[in-house]
N, C-alpha and C positions, 0 to 999 in steps of 0.2 A: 565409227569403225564397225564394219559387220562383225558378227559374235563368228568365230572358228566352231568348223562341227563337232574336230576332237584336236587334240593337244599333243596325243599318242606320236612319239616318232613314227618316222616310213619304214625303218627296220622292224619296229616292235608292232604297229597297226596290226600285220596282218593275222596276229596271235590273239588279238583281243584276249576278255578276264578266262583264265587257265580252268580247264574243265573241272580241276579239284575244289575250285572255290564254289562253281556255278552248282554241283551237285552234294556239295554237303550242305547249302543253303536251302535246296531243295527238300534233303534229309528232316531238314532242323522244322522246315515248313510243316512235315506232314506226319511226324514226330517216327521216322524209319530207325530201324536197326539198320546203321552207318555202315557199311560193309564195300564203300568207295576211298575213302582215303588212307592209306597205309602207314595209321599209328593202332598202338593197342588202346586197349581201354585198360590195361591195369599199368601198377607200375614198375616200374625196375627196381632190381634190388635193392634194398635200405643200404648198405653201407656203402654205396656210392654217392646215395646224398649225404648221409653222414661226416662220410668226407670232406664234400663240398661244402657244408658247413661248420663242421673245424677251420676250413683253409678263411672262410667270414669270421669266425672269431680271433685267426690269428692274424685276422688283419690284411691277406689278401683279397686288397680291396680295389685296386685302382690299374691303369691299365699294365695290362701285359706286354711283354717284347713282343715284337711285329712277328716276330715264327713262333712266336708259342712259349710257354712257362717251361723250363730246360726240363724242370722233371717229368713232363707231356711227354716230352720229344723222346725223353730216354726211353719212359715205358712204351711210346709208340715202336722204338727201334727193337725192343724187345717182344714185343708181341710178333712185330715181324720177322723176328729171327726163330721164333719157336714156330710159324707158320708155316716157313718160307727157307729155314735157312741162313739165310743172309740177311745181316744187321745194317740197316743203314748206317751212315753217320746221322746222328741227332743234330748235331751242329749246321750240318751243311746241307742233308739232305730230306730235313725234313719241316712242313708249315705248317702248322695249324688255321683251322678254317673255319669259317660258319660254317659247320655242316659240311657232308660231301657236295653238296650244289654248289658252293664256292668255290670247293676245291677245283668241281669241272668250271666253270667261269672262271679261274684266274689262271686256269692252263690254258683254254681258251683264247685269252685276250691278251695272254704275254706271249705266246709260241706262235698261236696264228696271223698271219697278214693277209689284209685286203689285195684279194685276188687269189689267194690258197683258196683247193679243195679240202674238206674234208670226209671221211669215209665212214657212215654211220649206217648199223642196219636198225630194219624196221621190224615190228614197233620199238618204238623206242622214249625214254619216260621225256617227258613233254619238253624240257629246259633245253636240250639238246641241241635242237633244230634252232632255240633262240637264240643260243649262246655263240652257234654259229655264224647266226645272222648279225650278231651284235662284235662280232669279232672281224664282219667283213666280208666272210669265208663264203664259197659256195659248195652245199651238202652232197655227195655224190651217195645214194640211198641205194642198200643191198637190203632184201627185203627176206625173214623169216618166216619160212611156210610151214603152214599148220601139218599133221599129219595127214595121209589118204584117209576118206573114208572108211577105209576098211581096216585102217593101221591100228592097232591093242592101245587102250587110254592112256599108255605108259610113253610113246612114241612121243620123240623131244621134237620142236620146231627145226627145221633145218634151212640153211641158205643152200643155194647153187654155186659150187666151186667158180664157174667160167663166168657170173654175176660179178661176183667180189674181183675178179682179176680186172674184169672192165670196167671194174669201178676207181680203178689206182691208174695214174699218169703222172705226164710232167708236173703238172702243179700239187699234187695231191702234198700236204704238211703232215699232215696227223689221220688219224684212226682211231673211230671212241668205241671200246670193247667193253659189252657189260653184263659180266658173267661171277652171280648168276645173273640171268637177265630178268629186268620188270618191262614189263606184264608177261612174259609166255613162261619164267619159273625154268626156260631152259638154263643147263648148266655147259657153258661150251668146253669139246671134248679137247685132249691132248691134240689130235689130230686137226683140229678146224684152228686151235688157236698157233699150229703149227704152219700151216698155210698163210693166217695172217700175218705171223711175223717174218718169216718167207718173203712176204710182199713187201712189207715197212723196210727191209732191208736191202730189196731191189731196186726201191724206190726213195728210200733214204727220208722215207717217215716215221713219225713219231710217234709211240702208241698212248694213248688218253684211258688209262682203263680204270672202268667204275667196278669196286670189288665190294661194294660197300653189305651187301648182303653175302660176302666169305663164307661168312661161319653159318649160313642158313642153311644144308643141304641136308638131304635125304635118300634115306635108300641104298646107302653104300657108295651114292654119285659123290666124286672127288672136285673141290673145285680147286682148278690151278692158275698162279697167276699169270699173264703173257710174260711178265717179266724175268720171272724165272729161264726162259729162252734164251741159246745161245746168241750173245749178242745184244741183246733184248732190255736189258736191266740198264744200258745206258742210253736208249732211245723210249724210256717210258716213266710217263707219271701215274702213281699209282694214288687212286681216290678212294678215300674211302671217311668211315666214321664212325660215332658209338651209339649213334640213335639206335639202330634197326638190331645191333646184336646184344644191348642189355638196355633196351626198349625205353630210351629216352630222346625221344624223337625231336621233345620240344626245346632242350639243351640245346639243341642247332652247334653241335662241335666236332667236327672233322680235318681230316689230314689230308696232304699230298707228300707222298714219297718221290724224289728222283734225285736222277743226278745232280752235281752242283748246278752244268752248264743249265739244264733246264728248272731246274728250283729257281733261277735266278729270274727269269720268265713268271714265272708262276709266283714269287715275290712283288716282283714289279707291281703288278696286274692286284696281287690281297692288301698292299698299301693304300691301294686307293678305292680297294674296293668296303673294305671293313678295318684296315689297320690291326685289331687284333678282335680275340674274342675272353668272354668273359674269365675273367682272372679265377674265383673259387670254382665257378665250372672245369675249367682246367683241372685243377688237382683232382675232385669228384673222378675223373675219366679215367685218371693217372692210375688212382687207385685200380680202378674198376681192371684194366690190364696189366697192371703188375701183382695182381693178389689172386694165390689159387683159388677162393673164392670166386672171382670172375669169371674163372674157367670152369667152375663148378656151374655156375648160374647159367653158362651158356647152354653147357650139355641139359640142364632143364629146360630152357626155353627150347632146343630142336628137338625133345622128347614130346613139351606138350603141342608145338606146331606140327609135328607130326601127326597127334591124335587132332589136332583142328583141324587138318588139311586134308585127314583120310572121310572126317566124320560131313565136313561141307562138299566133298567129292562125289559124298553119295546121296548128301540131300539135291544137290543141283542134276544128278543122271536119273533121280526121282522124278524129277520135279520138268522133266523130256528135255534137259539140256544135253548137248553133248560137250562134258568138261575135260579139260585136258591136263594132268597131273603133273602138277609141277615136280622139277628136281632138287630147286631152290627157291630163294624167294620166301613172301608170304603172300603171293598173290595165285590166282586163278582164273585161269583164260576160258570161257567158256562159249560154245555154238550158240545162237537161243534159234537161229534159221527155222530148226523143225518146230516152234512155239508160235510161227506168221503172226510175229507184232511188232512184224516195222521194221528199220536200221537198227542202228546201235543207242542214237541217242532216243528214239522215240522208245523202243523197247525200256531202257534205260530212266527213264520220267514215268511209264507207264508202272514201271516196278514197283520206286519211290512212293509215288503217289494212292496206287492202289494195293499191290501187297506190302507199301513200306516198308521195301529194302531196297536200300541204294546202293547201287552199283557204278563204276565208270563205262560211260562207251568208250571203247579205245580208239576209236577213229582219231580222237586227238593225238595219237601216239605215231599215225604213219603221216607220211608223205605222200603217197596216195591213199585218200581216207576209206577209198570202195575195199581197199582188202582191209577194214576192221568193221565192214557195215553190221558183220553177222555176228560179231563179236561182244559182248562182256564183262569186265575183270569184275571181280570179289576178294576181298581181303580176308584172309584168317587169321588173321593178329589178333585173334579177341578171346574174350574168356569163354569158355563154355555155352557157359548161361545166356550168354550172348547168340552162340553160334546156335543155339536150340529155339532161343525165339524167332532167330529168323528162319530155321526151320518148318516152325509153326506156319508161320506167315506164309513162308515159299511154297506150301503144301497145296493151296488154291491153285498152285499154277497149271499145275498138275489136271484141274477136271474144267478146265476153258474149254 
């Protein structure tokens, strides 16, 4: 029997291994300051693991309910009502998940059907476009444009109103909003996510929104959820998690909020996809948002992301990039066009390899890969000492 050349389904083929693996491999090769994949290097606050290991010594050891440990869900409903306002039901409206990725994959794969559109804009963080593919669907891409040239560093990516309208039809199911957004740091305004709910409404779609970097913003920028929209709160699942806002990425434990009708969707789909997630991690989370602690630990972590994000803003406009300032986020989208060394991923290896700092080419991230050729991301999720040695390093780029 001839040998097969791969094994990979037709859905997943065209995706091949995820740009986050192939260039922190390359990191690890050439011994770079990591500054591609969007974890920190320090850790999250102690008394969230502390937590998480009283709940092992009392014995929360084995599995959890299929939605999640009741006292997750409570403090989930609570974090959300001090956010947001309005408390879910714990009981009914709310899953726990591997992580927010889950979260969007089992909304995904319970809400959508083969043959639905979905309505994503670009760039957009990689899983997206699979989840879609893996649920059936077909992507209808509105794409987010950089500033004009001449536009102040401050200037958010924006889409085209009359884009997004001819992006919604008969078929369209859902709409995946991800605000803040990874990779551009934009924070979508009252006004853009006013248009899209507009449209979900018109069209009697369901909004998919990644909020999972909520609490990241800067600057005075507000982030609001779509769901909060008139209307809005019974046509959307709300994704999110506790990795990225008290920096335990590796816990892999997140939420989806909605309504029953679509919790019930989004159940379906995390039964078979995880059944549940780790039981003393739960509690760990539980703590981390019901205790003012938590809320204390956040306002420090957007204090010190702040000084990361001002201090790597000016090493990279140093160094003849032109970087674009995030509102949220911990990432940084930057030009290297004016540095002529190639696309994004040759630029991107060249970095790596020779000023060892790894970065992402984003072109993974669109749909059409030519609007992220001239592109970059960089993480600022790191300690200082960190962001100074790649400093060091990035300073060569400078006298090419």
């Amino acid at each position: 029997m001839p040998a097969q050349t791969s094994t990979v389904s037709e859905r997943l083929a065209p995706f091949g291994t995820t740009i986050f693996a192939e260039m922190t491999a390359l990191a690890i090769e050439h011994g770079a300051v990591n500054l591609s994949q969007g974890f920190p290097d320090f850790d999250g606050p102690a008394f969230i693991r502390e937590a998480a290991a009283r709940a092992m010594q009392e014995g929360h050891n084995q599995y959890a309910p299929l939605p999640g440990v009741p006292v997750l869900r409570e403090a989930i409903a609570g974090w959300r009502e001090r956010t947001t306002g309005d408390r879910p039901d714990a009981g009914a409206e709310i899953t726990v998940t591997s992580g927010c990725t889950e979260a969007l994959a089992a909304s995904m794969l319970g809400l959508v059907n083969p043959g639905d559109e979905v309505v994503l804009f670009e760039p957009f963080y990689d899983s997206y476009l699979a989840c879609v593919r893996m649920a059936g669907a077909t992507p209808r891409v509105v794409t987010l444009r950089p500033p004009a040239p001449d536009a102040p560093h401050d200037a958010p990516f924006t889409f085209d109103p009359e884009e997004l309208r001819a992006a919604f039809g008969p078929r369209t199911k859902a709409v995946l909003v991800n605000t803040p957004h990874n990779p551009t740091g934009k924070v979508f305004t009252r006004d853009e996510l006013a248009q899209i709910a507009a449209l979900c409404a018109q069209h009697d779609a369901i909004a998919i929104s990644d909020e999972v970097y909520e609490r990241l913003v800067y600057d005075g920028a507000e982030h609001v959820s779509i769901a909060t929209f008139p209307g809005m709160r019974e046509r959307t699942v709300v994704c999110s998690s506790v990795g990225k806002t008290f920096s335990y990425t590796g816990w892999k434990v997140g939420w989806a909020i909605a309504p029953e009708r679509l919790t019930a969707g989004v159940r379906a789909a995390h039964q078979f996809l995880t059944f549940a997630v780790p039981t003393p991690l739960q509690h760990g989370v539980a703590a981390a948002l019901r205790e003012d602690e938590g809320e204390a630990s956040v306002r420090d972590l957007v204090e010190h992301y702040t000084n990361a994000r001002d201090f790597l803003l000016g090493v990279l406009r140093e160094a003849g990039l032109r970087a674009f300032t995030p509102q949220g986020s911990y990432f940084i989208l930057a030009d290297h066009a004016p540095l002529n060394l190639g696309d994004d991923v040759q630029f991107c290896r060249t970095l790596t390899a020779e000023q060892r700092v790894a970065a992402i080419p984003p072109s993974a991230f669109y749909a059409n890969k030519e609007h992220g050729r001239s592109l970059a991301r960089f993480a600022f999720c790191k300690r200082m000492e960190t962001l100074h040695e790649a400093a060091r390093r990035l300073a060569a780029l400078h006298s090419r």
